[in-house]
C-alpha positions as CSV (number, residue, x, y, z in Angstrom):
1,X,-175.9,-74.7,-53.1
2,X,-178.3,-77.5,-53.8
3,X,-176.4,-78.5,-56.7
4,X,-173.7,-79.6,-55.1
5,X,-175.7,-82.9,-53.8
6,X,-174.1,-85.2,-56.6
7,X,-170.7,-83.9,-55.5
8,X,-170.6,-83.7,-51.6
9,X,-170.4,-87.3,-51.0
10,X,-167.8,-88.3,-53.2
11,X,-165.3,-86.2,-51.0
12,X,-166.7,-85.6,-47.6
13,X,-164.9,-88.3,-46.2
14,X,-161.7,-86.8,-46.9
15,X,-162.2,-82.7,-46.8
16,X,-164.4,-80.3,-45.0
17,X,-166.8,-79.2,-47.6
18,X,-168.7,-75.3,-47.7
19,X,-171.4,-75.2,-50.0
20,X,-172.8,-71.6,-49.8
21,X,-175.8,-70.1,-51.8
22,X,-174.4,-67.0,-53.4
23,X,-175.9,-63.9,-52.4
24,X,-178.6,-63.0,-55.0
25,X,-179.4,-66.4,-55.5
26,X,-180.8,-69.4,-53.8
27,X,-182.3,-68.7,-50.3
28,X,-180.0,-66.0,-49.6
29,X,-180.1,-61.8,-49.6
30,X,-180.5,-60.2,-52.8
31,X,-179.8,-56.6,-52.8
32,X,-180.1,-56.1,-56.3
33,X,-177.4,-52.7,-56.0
34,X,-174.7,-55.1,-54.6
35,X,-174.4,-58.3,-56.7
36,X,-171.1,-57.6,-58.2
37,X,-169.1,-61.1,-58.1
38,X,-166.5,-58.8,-56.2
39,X,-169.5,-58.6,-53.5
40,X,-169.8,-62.5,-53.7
41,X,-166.0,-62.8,-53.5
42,X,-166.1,-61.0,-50.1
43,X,-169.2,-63.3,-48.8
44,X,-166.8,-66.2,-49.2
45,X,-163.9,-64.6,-47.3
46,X,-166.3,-63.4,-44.2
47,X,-167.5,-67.0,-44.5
48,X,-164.5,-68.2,-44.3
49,X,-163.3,-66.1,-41.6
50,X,-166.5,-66.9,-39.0
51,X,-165.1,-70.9,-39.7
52,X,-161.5,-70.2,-39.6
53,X,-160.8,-71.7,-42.6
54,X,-157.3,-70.0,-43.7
55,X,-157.0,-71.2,-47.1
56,X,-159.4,-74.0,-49.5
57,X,-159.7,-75.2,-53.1
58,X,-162.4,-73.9,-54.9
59,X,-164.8,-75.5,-57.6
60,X,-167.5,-73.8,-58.8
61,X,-169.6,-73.7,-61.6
62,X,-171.0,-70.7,-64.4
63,X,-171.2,-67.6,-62.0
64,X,-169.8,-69.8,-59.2
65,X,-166.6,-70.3,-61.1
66,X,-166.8,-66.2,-61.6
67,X,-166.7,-65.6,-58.0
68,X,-163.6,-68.3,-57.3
69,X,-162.1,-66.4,-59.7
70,X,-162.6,-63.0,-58.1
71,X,-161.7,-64.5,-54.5
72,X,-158.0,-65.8,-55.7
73,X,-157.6,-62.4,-57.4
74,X,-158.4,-60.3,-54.4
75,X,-157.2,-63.1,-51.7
76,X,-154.5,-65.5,-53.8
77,X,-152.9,-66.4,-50.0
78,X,-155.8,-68.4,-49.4
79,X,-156.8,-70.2,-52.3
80,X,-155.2,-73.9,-53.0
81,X,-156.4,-74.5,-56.2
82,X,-159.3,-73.6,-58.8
83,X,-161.7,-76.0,-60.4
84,X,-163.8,-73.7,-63.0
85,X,-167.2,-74.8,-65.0
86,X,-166.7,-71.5,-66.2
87,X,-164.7,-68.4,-66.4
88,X,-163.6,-68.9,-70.0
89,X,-164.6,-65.7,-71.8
90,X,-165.9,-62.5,-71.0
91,X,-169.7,-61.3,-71.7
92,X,-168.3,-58.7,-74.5
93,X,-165.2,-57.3,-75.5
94,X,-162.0,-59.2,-77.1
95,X,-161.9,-62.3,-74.9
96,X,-165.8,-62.5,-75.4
97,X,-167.2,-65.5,-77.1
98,X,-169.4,-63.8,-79.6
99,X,-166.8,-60.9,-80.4
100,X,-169.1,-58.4,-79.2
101,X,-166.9,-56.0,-79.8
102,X,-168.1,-52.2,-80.4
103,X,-169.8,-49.7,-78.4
104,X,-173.0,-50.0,-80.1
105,X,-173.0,-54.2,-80.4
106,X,-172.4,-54.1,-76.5
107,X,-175.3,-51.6,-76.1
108,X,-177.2,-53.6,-78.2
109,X,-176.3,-57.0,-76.7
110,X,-177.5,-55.5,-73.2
111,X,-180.3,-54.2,-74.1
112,X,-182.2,-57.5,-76.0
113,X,-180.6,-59.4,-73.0
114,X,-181.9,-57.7,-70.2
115,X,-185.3,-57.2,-72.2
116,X,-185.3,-61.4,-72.6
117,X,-184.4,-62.1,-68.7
118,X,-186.9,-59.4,-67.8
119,X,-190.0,-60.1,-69.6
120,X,-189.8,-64.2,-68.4
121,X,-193.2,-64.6,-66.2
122,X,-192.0,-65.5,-62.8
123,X,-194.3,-68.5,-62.1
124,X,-195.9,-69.8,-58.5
125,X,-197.6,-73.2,-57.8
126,X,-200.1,-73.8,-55.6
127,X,-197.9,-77.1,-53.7
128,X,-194.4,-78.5,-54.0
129,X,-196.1,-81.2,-56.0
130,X,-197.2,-78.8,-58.3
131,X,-193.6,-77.0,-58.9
132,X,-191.7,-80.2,-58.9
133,X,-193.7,-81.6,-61.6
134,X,-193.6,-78.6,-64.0
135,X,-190.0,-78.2,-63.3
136,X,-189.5,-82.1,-63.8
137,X,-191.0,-81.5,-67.3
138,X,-189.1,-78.7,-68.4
139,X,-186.0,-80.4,-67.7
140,X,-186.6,-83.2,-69.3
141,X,-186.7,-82.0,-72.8
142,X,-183.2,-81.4,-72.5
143,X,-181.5,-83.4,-70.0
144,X,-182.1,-86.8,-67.9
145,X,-184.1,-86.5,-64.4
146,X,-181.3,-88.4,-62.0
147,X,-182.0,-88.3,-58.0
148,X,-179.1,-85.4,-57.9
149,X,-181.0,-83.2,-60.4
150,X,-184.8,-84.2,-58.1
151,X,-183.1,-83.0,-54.5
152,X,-181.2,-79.6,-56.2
153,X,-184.8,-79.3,-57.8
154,X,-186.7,-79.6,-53.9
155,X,-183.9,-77.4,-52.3
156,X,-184.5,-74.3,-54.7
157,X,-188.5,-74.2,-53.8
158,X,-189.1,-71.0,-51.9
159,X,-192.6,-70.4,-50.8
160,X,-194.2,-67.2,-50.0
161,X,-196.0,-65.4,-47.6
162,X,-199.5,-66.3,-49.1
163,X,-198.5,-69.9,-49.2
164,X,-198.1,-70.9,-52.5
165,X,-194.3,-71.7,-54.1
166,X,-191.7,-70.8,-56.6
167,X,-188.6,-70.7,-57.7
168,X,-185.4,-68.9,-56.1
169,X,-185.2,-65.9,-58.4
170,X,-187.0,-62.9,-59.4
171,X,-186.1,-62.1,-63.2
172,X,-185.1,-58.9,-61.6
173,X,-182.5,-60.8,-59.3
174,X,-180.9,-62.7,-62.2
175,X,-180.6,-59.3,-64.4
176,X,-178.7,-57.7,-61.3
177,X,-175.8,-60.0,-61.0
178,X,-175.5,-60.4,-64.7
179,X,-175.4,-56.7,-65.5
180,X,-172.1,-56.4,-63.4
181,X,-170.6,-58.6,-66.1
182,X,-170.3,-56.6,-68.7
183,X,-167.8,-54.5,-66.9
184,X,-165.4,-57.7,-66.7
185,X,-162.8,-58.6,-68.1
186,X,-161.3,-61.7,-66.4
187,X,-157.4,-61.3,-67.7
188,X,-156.9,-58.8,-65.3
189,X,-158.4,-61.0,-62.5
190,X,-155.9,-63.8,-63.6
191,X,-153.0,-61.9,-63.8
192,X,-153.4,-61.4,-59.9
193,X,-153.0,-65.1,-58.7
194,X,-150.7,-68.1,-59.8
195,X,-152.6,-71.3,-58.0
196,X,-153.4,-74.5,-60.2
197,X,-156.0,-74.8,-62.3
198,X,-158.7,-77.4,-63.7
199,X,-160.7,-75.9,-66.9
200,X,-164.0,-77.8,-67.5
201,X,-165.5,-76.3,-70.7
202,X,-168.0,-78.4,-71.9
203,X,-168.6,-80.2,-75.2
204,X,-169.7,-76.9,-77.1
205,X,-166.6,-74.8,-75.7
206,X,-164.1,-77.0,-76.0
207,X,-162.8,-76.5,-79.7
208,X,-163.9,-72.6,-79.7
209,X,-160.7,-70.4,-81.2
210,X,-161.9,-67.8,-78.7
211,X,-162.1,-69.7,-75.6
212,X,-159.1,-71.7,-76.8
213,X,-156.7,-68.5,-77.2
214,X,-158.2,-67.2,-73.7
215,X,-157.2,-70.3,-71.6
216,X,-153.9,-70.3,-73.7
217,X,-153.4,-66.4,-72.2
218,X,-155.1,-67.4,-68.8
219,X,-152.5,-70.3,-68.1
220,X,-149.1,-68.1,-68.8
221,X,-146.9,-67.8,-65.9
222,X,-149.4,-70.0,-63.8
223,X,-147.0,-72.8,-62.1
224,X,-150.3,-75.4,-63.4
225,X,-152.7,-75.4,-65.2
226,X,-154.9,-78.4,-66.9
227,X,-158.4,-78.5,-69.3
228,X,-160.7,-81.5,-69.3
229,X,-163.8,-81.8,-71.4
230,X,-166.1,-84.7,-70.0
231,X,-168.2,-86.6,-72.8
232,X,-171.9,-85.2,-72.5
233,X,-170.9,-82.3,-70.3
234,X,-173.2,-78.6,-70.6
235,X,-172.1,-75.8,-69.1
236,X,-173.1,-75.0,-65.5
237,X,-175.0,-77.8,-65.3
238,X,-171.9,-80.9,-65.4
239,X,-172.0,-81.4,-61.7
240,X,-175.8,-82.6,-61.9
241,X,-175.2,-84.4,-64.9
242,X,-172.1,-86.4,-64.2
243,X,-171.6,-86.1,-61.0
244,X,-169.1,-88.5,-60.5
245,X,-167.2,-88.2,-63.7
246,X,-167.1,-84.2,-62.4
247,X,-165.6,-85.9,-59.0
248,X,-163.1,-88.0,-60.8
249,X,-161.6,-85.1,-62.4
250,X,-161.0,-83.2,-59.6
251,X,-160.2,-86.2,-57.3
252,X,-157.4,-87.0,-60.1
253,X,-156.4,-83.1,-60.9
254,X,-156.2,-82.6,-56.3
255,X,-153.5,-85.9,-56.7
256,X,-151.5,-84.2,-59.2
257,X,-150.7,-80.8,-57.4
258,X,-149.9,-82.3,-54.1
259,X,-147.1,-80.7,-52.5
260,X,-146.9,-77.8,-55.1
């Protein structure tokens, strides 16, 4: 949830804002049998529920956006609008990016996957100190420390029972909820809801034929739909980039379907 620092304040003044860690990541459970995005879809409606919350726009981001999608299939009543950093294309089949395509390529594609994820050393520090400044480093030789990207850093640190500290995520955690994906195929979730929608593929996305003929399947009979690409934009990661570009979007895309 601690990447949603950058974004909070530019609307908190004018919505009531749930940012939720989704199960199997962040600080949250992680039952590594149950981390279907279906199962996170459901998190979001029991949260909802306990705060009475009938109906709310939703913005998320790489699995985030996943999981919005999922909810306004399974509960279209209560979703507004979607705002998706993600959601494009599906990990294999037709409407994959790649064109992973035949049994064997999916088999394959699964297999030196999981074996990648798996076989990355989970590391521990000795202090916060320590895991800030290793972390600091490693994202610096691809993107620009800000203040948003230092306090989602600090909110990830989990420390253990023996004292020392590490990240949220076993590589056994990550592998469970990306597994689920290769049984998705996000049509058929669209087909079951007709709310606006912002698209926010990023720089590398935006001209792709694949993800281009998806959104143009996506968006039939949806009563709006719109796609944005912001200058410097990376997938999953736009919200700590440009935070407030990311907020003018949606600020601008929220004025536009008022009353629809």
């Amino acid at each position: 949830m601690g990447i949603w620092n950058g974004v909070i304040p530019h609307f908190k003044e004018d919505y009531n804002i749930i940012a939720q860690d989704l199960r199997c990541h962040g600080h949250t459970d992680k039952p590594l049998d149950e981390c279907h995005l279906d199962d996170m879809a459901k998190d979001l409606a029991s949260i909802m529920d306990q705060l009475k919350v009938e109906k709310a726009h939703l913005v998320g981001c790489s699995m985030g956006a996943d999981v919005a999608i999922s909810f306004a299939a399974n509960y279209p009543d209560r979703v507004v609008s979607l705002v998706l950093d993600g959601g494009l294309y599906d990990i294999v089949g037709l409407d994959s990016k790649d064109q992973v395509l035949t049994k064997e390529a999916i088999e394959k594609a699964m297999t030196e996957l999981k074996e990648r994820i798996l076989s990355r050393p989970r590391k521990y520090y000795d202090s916060r100190e320590d895991y800030m400044t290793e972390n600091k480093k490693g994202w610096e030789k691809h993107f620009p420390w800000s203040d948003v990207v230092r306090i989602a850093t600090e909110d990830e640190i989990m420390e253990t029972e023996d004292g020392r500290f590490t990240g949220p995520q076993s590589p056994e955690e990550i592998w469970s909820y990306i597994e689920p994906l290769y049984d998705v195929t996000f049509a058929d979730y669209y087909k079951k809801f007709n709310c606006p929608i912002l698209w926010l593929p990023d720089e590398k996305e935006q001209d792709n034929e694949i993800v281009l003929r998806n959104l143009e399947n996506y968006a039939k009979e949806k009563k709006y739909t719109k796609k944005v690409t912001l200058k410097g934009s990376v997938h999953a990661y736009t919200c700590l980039l440009l935070p407030e570009e990311f907020c003018n979007e949606i600020s601008q895309f929220y004025e536009e379907i008022k009353g629809m």
